[in-house]
N, CA, C and O atoms as a GROMACS GRO file, in nm:
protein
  304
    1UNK      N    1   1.731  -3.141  -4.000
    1UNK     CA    2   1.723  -3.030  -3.908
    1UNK      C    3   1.602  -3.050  -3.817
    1UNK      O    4   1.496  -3.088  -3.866
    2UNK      N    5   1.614  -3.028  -3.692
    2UNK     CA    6   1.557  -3.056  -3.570
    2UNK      C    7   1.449  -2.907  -3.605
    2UNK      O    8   1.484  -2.802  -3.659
    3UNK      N    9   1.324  -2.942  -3.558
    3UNK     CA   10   1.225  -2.814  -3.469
    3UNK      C   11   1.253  -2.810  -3.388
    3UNK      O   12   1.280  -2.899  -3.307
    4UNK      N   13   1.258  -2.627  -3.382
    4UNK     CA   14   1.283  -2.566  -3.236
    4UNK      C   15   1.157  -2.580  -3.137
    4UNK      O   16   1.045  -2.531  -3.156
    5UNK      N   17   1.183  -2.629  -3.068
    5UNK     CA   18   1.079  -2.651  -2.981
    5UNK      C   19   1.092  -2.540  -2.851
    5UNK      O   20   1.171  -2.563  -2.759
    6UNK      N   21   1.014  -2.431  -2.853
    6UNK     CA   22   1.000  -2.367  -2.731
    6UNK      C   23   0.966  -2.373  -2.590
    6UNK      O   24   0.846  -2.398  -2.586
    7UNK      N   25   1.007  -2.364  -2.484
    7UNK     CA   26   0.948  -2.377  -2.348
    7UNK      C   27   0.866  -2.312  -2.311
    7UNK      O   28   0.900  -2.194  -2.323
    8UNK      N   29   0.782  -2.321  -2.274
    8UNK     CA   30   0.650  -2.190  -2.206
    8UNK      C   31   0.725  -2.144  -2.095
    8UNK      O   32   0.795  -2.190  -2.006
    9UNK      N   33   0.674  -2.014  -2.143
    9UNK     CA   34   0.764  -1.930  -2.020
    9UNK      C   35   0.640  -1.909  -1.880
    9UNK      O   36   0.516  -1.909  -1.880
   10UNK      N   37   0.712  -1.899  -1.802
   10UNK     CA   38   0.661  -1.921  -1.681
   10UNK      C   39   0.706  -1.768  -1.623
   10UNK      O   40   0.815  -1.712  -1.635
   11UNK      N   41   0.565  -1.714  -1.547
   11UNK     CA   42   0.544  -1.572  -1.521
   11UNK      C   43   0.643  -1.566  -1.338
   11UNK      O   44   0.600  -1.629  -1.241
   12UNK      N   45   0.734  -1.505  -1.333
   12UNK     CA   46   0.792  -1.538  -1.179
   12UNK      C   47   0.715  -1.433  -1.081
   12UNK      O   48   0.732  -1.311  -1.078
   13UNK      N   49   0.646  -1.496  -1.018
   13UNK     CA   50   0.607  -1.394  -0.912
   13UNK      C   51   0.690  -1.311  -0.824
   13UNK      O   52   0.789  -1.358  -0.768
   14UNK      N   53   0.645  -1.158  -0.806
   14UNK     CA   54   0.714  -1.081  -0.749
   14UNK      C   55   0.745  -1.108  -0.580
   14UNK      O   56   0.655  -1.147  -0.506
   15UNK      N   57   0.834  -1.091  -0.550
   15UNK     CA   58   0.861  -1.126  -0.414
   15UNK      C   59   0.792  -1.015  -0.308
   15UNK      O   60   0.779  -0.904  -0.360
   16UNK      N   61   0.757  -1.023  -0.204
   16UNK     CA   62   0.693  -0.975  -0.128
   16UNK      C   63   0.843  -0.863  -0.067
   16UNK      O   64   0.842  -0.740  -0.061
   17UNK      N   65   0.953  -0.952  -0.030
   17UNK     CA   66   1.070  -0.856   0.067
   17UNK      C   67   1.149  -0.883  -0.068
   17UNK      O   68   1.138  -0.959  -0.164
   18UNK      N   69   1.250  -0.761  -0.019
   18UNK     CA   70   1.395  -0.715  -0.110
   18UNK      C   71   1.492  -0.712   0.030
   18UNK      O   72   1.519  -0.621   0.108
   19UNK      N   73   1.531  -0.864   0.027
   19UNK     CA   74   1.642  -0.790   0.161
   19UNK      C   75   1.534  -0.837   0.284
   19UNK      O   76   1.452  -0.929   0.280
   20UNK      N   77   1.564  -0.731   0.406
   20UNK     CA   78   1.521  -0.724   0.501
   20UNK      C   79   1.393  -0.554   0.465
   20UNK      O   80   1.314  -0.494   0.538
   21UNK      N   81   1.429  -0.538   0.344
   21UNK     CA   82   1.269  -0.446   0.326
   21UNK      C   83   1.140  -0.502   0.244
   21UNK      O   84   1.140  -0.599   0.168
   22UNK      N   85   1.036  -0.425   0.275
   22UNK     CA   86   0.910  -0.502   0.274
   22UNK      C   87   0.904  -0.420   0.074
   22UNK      O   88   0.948  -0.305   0.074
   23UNK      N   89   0.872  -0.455  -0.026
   23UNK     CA   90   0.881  -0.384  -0.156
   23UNK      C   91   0.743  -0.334  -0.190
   23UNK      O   92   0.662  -0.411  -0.240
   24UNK      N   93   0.702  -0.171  -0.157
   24UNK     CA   94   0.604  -0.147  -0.132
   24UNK      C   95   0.468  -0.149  -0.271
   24UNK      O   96   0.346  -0.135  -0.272
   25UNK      N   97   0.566  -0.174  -0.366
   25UNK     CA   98   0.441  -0.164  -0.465
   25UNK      C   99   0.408  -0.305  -0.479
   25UNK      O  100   0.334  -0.333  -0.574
   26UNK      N  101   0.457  -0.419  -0.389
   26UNK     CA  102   0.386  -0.554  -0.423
   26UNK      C  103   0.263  -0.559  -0.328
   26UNK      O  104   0.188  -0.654  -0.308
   27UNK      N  105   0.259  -0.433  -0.275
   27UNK     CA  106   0.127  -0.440  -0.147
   27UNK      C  107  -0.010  -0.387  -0.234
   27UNK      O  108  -0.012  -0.341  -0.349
   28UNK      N  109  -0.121  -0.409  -0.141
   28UNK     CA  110  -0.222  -0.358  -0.166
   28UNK      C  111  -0.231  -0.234  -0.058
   28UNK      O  112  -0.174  -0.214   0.048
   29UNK      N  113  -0.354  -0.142  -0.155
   29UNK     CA  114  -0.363  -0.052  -0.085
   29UNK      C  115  -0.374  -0.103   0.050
   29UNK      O  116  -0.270  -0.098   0.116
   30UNK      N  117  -0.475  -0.151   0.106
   30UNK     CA  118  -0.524  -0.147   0.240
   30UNK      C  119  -0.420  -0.254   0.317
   30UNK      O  120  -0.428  -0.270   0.438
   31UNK      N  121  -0.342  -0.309   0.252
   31UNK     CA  122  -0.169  -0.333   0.343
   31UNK      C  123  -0.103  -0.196   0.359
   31UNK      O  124  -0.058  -0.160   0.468
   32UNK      N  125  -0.097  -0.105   0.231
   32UNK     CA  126  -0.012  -0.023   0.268
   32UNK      C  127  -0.033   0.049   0.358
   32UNK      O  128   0.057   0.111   0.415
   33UNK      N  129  -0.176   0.055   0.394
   33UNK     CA  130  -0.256   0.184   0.487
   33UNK      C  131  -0.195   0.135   0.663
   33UNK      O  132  -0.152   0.208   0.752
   34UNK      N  133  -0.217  -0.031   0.660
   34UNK     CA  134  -0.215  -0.091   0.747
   34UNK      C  135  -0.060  -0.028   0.809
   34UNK      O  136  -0.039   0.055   0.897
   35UNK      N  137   0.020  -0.093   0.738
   35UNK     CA  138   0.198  -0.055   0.731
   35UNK      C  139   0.244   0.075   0.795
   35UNK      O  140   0.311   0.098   0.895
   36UNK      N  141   0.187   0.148   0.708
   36UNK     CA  142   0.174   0.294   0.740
   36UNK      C  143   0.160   0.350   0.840
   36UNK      O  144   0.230   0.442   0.882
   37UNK      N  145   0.024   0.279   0.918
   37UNK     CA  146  -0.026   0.328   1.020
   37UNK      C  147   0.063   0.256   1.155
   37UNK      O  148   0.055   0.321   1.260
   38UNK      N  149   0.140   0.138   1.161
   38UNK     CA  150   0.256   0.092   1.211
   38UNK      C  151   0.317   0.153   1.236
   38UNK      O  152   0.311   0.200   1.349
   39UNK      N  153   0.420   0.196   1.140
   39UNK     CA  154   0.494   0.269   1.154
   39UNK      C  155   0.514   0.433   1.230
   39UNK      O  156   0.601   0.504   1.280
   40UNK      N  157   0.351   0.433   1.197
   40UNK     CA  158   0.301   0.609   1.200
   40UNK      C  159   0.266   0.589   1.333
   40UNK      O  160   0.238   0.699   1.380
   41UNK      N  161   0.254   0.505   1.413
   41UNK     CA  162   0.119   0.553   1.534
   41UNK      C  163   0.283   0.549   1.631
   41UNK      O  164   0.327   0.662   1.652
   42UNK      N  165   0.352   0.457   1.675
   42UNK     CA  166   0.479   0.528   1.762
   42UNK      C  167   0.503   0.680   1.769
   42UNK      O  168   0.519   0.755   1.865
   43UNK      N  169   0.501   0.704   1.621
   43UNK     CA  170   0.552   0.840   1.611
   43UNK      C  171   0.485   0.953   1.631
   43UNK      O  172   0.549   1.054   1.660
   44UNK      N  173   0.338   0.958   1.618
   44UNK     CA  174   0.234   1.013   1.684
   44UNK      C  175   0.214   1.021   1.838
   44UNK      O  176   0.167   1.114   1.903
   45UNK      N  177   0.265   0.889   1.884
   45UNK     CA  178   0.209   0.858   2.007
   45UNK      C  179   0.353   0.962   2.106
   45UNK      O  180   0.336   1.034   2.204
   46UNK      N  181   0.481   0.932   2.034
   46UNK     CA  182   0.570   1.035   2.099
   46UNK      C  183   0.561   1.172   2.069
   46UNK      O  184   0.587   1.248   2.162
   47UNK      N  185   0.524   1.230   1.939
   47UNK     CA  186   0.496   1.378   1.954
   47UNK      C  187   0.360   1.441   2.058
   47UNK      O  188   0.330   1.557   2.087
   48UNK      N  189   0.296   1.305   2.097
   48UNK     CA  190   0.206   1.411   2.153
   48UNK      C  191   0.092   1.402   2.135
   48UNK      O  192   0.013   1.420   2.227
   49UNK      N  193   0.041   1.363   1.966
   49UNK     CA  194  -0.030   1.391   1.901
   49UNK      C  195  -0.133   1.277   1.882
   49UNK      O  196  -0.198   1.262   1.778
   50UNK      N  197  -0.142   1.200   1.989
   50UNK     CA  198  -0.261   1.058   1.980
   50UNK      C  199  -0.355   1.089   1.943
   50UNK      O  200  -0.392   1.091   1.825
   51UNK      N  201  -0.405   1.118   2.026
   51UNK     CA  202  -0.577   1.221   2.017
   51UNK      C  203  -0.611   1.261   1.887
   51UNK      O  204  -0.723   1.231   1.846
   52UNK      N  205  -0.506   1.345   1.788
   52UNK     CA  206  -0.550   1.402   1.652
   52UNK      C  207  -0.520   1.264   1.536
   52UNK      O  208  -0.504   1.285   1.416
   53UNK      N  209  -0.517   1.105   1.607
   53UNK     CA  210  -0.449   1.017   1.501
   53UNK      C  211  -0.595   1.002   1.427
   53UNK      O  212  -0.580   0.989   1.305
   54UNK      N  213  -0.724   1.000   1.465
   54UNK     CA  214  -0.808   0.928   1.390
   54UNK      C  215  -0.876   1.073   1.292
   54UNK      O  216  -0.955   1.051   1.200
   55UNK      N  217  -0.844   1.176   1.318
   55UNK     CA  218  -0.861   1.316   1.259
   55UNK      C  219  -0.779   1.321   1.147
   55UNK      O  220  -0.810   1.354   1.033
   56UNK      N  221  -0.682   1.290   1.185
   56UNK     CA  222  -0.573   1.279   1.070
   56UNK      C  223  -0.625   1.148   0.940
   56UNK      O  224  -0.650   1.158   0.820
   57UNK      N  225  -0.624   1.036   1.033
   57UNK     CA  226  -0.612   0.940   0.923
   57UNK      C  227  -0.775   0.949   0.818
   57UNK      O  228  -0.791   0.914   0.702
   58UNK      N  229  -0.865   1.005   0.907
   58UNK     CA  230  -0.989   1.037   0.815
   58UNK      C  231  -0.943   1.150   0.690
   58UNK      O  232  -0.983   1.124   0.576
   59UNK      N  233  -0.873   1.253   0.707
   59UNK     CA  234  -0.867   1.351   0.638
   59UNK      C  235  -0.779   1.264   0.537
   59UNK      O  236  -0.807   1.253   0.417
   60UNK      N  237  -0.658   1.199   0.607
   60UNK     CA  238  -0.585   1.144   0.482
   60UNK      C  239  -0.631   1.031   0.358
   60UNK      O  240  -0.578   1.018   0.247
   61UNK      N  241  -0.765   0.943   0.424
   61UNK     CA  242  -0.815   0.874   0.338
   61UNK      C  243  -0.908   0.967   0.228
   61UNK      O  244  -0.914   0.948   0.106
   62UNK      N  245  -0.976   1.069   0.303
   62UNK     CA  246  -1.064   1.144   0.207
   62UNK      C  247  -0.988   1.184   0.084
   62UNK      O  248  -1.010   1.156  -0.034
   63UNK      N  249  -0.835   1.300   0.170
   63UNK     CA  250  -0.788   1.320   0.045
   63UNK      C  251  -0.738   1.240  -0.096
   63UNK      O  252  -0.751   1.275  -0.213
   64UNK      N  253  -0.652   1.072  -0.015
   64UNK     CA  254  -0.632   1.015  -0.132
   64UNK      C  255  -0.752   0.957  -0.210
   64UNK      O  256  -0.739   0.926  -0.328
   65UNK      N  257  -0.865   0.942  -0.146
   65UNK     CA  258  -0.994   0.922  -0.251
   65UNK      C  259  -1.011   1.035  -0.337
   65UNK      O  260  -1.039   1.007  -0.453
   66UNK      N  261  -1.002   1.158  -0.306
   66UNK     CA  262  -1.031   1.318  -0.333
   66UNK      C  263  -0.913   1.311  -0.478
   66UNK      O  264  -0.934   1.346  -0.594
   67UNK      N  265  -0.778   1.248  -0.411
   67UNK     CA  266  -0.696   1.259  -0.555
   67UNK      C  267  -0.669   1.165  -0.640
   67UNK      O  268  -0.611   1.183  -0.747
   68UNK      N  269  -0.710   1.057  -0.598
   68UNK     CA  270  -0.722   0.946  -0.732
   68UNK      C  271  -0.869   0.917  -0.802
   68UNK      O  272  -0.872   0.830  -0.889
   69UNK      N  273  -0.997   0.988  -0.765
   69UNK     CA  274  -1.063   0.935  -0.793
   69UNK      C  275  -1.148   1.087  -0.825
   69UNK      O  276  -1.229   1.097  -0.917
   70UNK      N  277  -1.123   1.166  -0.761
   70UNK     CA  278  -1.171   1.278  -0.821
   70UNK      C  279  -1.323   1.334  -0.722
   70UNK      O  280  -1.378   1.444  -0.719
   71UNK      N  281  -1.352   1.221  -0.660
   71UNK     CA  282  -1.464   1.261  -0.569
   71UNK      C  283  -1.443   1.118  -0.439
   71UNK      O  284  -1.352   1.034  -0.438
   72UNK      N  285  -1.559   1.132  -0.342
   72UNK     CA  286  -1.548   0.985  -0.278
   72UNK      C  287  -1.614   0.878  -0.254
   72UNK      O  288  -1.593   0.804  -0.158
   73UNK      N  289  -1.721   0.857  -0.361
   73UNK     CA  290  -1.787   0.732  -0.403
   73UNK      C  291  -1.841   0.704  -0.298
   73UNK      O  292  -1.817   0.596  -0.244
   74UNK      N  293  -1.935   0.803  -0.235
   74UNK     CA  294  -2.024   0.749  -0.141
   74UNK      C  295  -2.180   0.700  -0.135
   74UNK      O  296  -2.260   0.659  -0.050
   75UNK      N  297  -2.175   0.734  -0.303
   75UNK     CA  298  -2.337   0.730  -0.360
   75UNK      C  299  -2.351   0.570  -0.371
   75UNK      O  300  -2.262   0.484  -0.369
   76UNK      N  301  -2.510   0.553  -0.384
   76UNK     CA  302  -2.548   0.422  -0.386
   76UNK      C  303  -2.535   0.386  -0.548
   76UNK      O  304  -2.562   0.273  -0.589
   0.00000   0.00000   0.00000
């Protein structure tokens, strides 16, 4: 009787696209922010609302620091 001899398994890296979509949890935050803001600034720029984009995107970084982290790590 032969030993089973095992193969090392080999870890497959996650693919970046599914298709023609981008698979958002293989990103990093600061891709996703990037992405985001792609997508987001057309749509700003047709409501109207340019002017309030960097008002906005400050408030929105504070808050997701505010909710994953509980404060915003500005201390030395």
């Amino acid at each position: 009787m032969e030993p089973k001899i095992s193969k090392p398994t080999v870890a497959t890296p996650e693919t970046l696209f599914s298709g023609p979509w981008i698979r958002w949890q293989a990103l990093t935050l600061a891709e996703r922010f990037v992405c985001a803001n792609l997508v987001g600034l057309p749509l700003w720029w047709l409501s109207g609302l340019y002017y309030y984009l960097p008002a906005v995107l400050l408030l929105a970084v504070v808050g997701y620091q505010l909710w994953q982290r509980g404060n915003l790590g500005l201390r030395r």
